[in-house]
N, C-alpha and C positions, 0 to 999 in steps of 0.2 A: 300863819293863822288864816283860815278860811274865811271869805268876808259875811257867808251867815254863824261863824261860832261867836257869839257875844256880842249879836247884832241884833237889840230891841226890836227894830226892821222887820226881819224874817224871821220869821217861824222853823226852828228845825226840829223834824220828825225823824226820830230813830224807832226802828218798828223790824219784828218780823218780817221774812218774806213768802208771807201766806196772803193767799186773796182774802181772808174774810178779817185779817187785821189793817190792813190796806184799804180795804172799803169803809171799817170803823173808823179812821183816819179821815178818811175824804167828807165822810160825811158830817163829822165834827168841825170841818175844815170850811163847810160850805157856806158859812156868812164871815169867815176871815176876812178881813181887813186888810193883812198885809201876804207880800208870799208866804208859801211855806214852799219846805223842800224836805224830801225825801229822803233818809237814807237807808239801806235793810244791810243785814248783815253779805250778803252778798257783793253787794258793791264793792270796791277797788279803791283803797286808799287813798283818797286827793291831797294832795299837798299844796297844788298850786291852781287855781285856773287858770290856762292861758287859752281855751278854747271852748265855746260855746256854740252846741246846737241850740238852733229858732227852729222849728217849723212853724211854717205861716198855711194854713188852711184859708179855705172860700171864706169860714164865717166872720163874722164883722167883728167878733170881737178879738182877733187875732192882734190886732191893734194895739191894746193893752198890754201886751209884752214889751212894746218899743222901749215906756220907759224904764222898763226894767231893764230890757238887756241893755241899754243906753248905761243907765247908772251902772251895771255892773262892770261892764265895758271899762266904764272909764275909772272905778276904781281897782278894777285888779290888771289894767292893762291887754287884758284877753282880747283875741282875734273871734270875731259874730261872725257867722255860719247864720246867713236867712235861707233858710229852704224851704223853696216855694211849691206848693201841689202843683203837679198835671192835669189841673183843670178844663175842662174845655173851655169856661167860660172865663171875665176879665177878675171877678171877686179876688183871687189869690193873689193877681198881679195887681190891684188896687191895695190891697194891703199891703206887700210887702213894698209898693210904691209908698203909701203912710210912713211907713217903719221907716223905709231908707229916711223920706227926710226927717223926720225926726231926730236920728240920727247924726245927720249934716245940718241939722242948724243948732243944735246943744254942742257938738263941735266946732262950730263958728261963733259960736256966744263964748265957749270956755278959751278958742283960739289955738287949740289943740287937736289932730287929728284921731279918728277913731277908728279903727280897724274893722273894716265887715267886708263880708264877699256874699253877695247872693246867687244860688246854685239852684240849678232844677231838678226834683224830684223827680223818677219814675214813677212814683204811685201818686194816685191823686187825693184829695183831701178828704176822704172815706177811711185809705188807708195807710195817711203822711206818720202817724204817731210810729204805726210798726217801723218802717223804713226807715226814721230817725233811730229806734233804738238798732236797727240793725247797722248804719252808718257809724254810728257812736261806738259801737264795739271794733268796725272796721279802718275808723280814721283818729280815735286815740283823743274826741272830745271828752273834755273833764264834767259840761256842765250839759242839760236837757232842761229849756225849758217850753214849759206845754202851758195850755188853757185849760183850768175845768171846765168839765162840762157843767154848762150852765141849767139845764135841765136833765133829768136821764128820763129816755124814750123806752119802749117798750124791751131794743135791743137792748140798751145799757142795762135794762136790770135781768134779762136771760142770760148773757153773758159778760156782762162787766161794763164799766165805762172805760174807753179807749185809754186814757191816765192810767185806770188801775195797771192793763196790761202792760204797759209800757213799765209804770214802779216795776212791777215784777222781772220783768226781762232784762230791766237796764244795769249797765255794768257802773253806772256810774250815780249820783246824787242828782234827782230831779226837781226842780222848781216847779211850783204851778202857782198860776196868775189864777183869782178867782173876775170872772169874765162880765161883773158888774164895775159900771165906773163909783156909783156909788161906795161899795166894798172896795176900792183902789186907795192904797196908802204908803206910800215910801219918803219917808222925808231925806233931803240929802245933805 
């Protein structure tokens, strides 16, 4: 069993793989409390996580993932994938600095080691969402999880919010963090 089937926790979203049921979705999704994740019929049958994409982007609230993928980490055993944008500047490398410790010290509290590897992105934090779902089809991750976007700008609503594209392309079940600490809830 999958750790969101029959998990109060998270929210699972079985949906179409059309954009404008995916955008109904997000947008019902946007004062969520807890994750939710994704799945369309497209996707590839998961049986097991043992592998999780992060992409960690500039903005600040990439952060908010830590304790997810921390929690998740450590109850399905999965090996974290942080992938950091090609930024020019330090933002991505300050976040996925947050995440790691976070990381090592719920490790060091529980006395148990947690599997992660942090790897750098070719594309920078504009367009880390694509390159994650292309990596994920080419390296055989079970899990994707992204940030909503915390506002949509002029782009998001001409051509989508960077999530939606990603649900749609990805081969596998997507998490998303909503990118308020307020709206943040997972109990463990």
């Amino acid at each position: 069993m999958l750790i969101w089937e029959n998990n109060e926790d998270i929210r699972l979203i079985s949906c179409a793989n059309n954009r404008r049921e995916i955008q109904r979705h997000l947008d019902e999704c946007r004062e969520e409390r807890r994750p939710y994740v994704f799945v369309t019929p497209t996707m590839r049958e998961i049986v097991q996580v043992n592998r999780i994409l992060v992409p960690v982007t500039m903005l600040e609230e990439e952060v908010y993932k830590a304790e997810i993928c921390t929690y998740l980490a450590r109850k399905t055993g999965a090996h974290l994938i942080l992938l950091k944008a090609n930024d020019y500047g330090s933002h991505a490398r300050q976040n996925i600095n947050r995440i790691k410790t976070h990381i090592e010290s719920v490790a060091a509290k529980i006395g148990s080691p947690i599997s992660y590897e942090i790897q750098e992105a070719k594309k920078d934090s504009f367009s880390l969402y694509k390159e994650a779902v292309e990596r994920q089809r080419e390296t055989g991750h079970q899990l994707l999880i992204l940030t909503a976007s915390r506002e949509y700008g002029l782009d998001d609503i001409l051509f989508g919010p960077p999530e939606r594209r990603a649900i749609q392309h990805s081969q596998v079940p997507v998490m998303l963090v909503n990118p308020r600490a307020d709206l943040f809830s997972l109990c463990d």
